[in-house]
N, C-alpha and C positions, 0 to 999 in steps of 0.2 A: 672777639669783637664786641659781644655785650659789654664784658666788663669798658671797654671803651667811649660806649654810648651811655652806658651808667654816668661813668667820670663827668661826659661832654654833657650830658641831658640833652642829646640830640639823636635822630635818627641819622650817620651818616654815609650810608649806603643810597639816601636820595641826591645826594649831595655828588655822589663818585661815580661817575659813567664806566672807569675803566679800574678790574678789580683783581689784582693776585693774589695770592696766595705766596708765602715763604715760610722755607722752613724756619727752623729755630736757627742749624747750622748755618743755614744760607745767609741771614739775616747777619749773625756772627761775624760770617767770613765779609760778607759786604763790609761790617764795621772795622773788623782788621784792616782791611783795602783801603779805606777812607784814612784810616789813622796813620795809617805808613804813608800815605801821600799827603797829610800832614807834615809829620814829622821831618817829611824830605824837602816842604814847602817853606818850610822854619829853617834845615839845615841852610837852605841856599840864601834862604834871606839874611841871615847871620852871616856868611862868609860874604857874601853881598856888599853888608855893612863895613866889613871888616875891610874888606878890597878897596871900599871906598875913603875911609877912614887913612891908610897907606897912602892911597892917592893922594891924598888933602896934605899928610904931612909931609911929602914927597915933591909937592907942586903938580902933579901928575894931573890931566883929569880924566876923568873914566866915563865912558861910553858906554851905557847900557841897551 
């Protein structure tokens, strides 16, 4: 946390009422979690496109 308040020039533990603590892994695994539900937010929105893109050449229209 120092080196944090170093960075900021600020004390930010007056700033935060509510304070955890993560491990290194934890923090990790959170970011893995986050990335895969990226990743799946992108797959769908590209097949999305795609779906609609078919529709449009198709005369079709698509309901989302």
């Amino acid at each position: 946390m120092s080196m944090i308040k170093e960075f900021l020039g600020e004390d930010l533990s007056e700033k935060n009422t509510i304070k955890a603590q993560y491990s290194l892994e934890d923090l990790q695994s959170i970011n893995n979690n986050i990335s895969e539900k990226i990743k799946e937010l992108v797959n769908m929105s590209k097949n999305l496109v795609k779906k609609r893109e078919k529709a449009n050449k198709t005369g079709l229209i698509l309901k989302v």
